[in-house]
C-alpha atoms as one frame of an Amber mdcrd trajectory, in Angstrom:
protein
  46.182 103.572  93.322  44.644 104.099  89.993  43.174 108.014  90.747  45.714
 108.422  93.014  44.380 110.399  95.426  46.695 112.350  98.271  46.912 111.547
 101.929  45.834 114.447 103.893  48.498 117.173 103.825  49.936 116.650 107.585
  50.089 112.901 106.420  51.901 113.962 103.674  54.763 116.105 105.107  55.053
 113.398 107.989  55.861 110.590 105.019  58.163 113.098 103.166  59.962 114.392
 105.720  60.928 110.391 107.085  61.962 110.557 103.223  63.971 113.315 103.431
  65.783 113.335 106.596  68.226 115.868 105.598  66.292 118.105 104.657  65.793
 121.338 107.051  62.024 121.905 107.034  59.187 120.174 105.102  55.893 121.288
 105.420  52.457 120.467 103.296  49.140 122.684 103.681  45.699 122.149 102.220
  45.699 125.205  99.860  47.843 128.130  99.682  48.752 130.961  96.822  51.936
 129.432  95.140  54.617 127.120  97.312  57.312 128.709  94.994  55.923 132.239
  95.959  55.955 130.813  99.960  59.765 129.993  99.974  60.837 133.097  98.391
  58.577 135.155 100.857  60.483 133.282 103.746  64.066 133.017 102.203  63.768
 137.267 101.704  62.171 137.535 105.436  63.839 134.731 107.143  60.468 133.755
 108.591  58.942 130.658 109.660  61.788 129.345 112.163  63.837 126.316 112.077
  65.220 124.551 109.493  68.433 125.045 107.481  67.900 124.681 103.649  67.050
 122.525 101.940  63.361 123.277 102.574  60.097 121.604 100.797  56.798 123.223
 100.666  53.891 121.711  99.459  49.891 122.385  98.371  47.265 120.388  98.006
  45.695 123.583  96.214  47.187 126.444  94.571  45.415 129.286  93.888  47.567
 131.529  92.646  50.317 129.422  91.325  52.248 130.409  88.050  54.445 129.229
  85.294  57.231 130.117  83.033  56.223 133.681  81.360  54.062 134.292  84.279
  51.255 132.372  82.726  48.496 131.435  85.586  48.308 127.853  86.940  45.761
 126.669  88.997  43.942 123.042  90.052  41.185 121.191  91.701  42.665 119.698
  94.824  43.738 115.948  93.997  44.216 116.482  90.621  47.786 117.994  90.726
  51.184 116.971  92.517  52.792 120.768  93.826  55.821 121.333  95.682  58.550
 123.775  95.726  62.417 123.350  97.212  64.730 125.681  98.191  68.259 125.557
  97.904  71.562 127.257  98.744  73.974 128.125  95.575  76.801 129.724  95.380
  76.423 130.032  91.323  77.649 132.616  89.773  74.679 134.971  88.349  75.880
 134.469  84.449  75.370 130.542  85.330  71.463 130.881  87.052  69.588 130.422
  84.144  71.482 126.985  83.746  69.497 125.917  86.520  66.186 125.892  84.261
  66.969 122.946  81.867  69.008 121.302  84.798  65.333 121.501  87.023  63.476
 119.768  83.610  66.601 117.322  83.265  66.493 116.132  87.654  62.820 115.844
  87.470  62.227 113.461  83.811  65.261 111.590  85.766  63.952 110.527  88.781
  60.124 109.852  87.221  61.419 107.353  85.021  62.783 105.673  87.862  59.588
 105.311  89.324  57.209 105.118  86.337  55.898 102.003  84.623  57.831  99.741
  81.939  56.960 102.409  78.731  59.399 104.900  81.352  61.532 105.719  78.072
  58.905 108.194  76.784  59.247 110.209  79.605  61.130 113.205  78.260  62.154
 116.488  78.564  60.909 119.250  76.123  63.469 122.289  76.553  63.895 123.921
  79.271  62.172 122.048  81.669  58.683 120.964  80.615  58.342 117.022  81.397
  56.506 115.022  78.724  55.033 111.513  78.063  55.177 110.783  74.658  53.415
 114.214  72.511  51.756 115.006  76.077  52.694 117.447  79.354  53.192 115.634
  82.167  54.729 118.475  84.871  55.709 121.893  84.540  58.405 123.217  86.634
  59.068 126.914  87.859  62.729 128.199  89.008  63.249 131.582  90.663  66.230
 132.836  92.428  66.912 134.857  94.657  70.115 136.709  96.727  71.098 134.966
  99.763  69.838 137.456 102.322  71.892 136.168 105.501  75.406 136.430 102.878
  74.948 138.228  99.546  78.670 137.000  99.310  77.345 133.620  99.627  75.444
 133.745  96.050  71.963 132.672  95.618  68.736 130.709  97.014  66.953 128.984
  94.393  63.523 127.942  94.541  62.600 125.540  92.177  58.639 123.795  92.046
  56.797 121.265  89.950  53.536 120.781  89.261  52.336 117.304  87.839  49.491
 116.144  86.602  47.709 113.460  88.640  44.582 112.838  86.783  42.343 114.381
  84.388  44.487 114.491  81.470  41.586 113.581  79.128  39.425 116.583  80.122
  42.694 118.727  80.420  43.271 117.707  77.143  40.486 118.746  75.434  39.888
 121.824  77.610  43.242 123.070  76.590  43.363 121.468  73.099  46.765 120.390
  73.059  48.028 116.794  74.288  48.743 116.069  78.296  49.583 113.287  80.152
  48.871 112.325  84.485  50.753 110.455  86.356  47.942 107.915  86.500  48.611
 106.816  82.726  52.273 105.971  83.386  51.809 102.468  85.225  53.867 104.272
  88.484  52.177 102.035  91.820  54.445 104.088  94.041  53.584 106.585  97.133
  53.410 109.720  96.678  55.745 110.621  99.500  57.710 108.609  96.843  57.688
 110.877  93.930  58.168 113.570  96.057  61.392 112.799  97.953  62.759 111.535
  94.756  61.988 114.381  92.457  63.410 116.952  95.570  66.676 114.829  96.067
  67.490 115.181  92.302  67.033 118.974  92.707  69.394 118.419  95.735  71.910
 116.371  93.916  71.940 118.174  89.974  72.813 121.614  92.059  75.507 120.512
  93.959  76.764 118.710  90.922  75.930 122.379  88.748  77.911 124.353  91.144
  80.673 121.650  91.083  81.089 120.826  87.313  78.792 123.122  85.641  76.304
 122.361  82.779  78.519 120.551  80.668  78.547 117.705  82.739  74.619 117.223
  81.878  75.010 117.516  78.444  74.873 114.020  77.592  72.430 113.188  80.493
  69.569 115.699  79.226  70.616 114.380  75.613  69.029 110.714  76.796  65.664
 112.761  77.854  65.462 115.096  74.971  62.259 115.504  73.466  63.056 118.061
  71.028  66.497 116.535  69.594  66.252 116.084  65.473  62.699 117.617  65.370
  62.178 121.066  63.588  61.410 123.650  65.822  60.182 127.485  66.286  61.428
 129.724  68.094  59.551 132.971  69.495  59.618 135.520  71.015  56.019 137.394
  72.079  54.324 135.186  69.577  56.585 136.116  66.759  58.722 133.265  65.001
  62.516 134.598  65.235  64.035 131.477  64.129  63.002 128.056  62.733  65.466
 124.929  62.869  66.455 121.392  64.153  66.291 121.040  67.631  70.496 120.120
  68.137  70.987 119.330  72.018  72.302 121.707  74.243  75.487 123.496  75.297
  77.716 123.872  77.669  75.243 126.724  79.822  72.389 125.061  78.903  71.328
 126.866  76.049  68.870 125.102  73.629  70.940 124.323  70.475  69.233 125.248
  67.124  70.843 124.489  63.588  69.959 126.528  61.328  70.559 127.547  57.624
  72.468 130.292  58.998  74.395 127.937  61.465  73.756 126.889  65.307  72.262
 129.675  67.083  71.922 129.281  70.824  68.738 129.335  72.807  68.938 130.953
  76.540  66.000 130.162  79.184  63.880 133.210  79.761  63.815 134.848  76.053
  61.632 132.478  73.574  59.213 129.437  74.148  60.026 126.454  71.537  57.006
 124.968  69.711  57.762 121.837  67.623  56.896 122.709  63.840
């Protein structure tokens, strides 16, 4: 399984969904605009019939997919890994954007359970970008949204990964900064495989979030960290606000940054983090 090429998409869904047995509704199409964009668009309409969340959506080919800052994504089909999940929550809004690093922290989780014997490099680079060694493995993309059936019953989140299958060479030198596929980590393990254990993580890490909060990840996503010790910039539109050490994170989920100042916290949504 070298290239590791994906079984046609009703193949697919049929593997995950013997996977994922608990799971409400799984579904997997040949191309479609963004699976993250599909389960909001059905959580806000209630469309598409039954299934109770969880729900998994999946692309062979997304066209208009998206990451963090609204930057375009897109692929050739085969060359990517996409799906999306959707969960219920009943987080608090102040304690959403915990949900971001906790995404990152699932996913780098259960890949290294799957991945080849080097499955130590497999980090997380905060909030939720997955690495091997210096290079980008997956991105991942949460959104929330009210519950519309019980806005007293808090939130659906949607959270999706993309991960690179092949092609890192040419990715690498089209983009000019290191990635990584998931061909290059030794993994011989289904897809379906990498799938269902990437969206039970989700599953788990949110029930756990709602139940303990962030600060019982704190030591986990410390074990993953890609940016702990390193010097780091922060910005904000391109413009450096703050340069540091990388120092963990707290107890929301906030990147940690000592400074010469002190430790200034780091919330999801405001600044990207470059390593210096």
């Amino acid at each position: 399984m070298s290239d590791h090429p994906l079984p046609p998409p009703a193949t697919l869904a049929e593997q995950v969904r013997q996977r994922l047995p608990h799971f409400g509704d799984v579904t997997w199409v040949q191309e479609t605009g963004s699976t993250n964009a599909d389960l909001l668009e059905r959580t806000r309409l209630q469309v598409g019939g039954g299934g109770l969340r969880p729900w998994l959506r999946g692309a062979h080919l997304q066209n208009t997919g998206r990451g963090r800052a609204g930057r375009n994504w897109q692929n050739r089909p085969g060359q990517a890994l996409m799906f999306s999940c959707a969960f219920d929550t009943a987080l608090a809004a102040a304690e959403l954007p915990a949900l971001s690093p906790l995404a990152g922290l699932a996913a780098a989780e259960a890949l290294r359970g799957l991945a080849g014997p080097d499955a130590d490099v497999l980090r997380v680079k905060w909030p939720n970008d997955v690495m091997w060694g210096e290079g980008k493995l997956s991105g991942v993309l949460v959104e929330t949204t009210r519950n519309p059936e019980d806005r007293a019953a808090g939130h659906v989140v949607v959270i999706g990964m993309g991960t690179n299958l092949t092609d890192a060479e040419m990715l690498s030198r089209e983009l000019d900064r290191p990635i990584a596929d998931w061909a290059g980590t030794g993994a011989c393990v289904p897809i379906a495989d990498v799938v269902a254990a990437v969206a039970r993580a989700w599953q788990e890490a949110v029930v756990q979030l709602q139940a303990q909060g962030f600060e019982a990840f704190i030591e986990r996503y410390a074990r993953v960290d890609a940016l702990a010790g390193r010097t780091v910039r922060v910005l904000d539109r391109g413009e450096v606000l703050q340069t540091g050490t990388a120092a963990g994170t707290d107890r929301h989920g906030r990147l940690l940054v000592r400074t010469n100042t002190g430790v200034m916290p780091v919330s999801v949504g405001e600044i990207s983090v470059r390593t210096a």
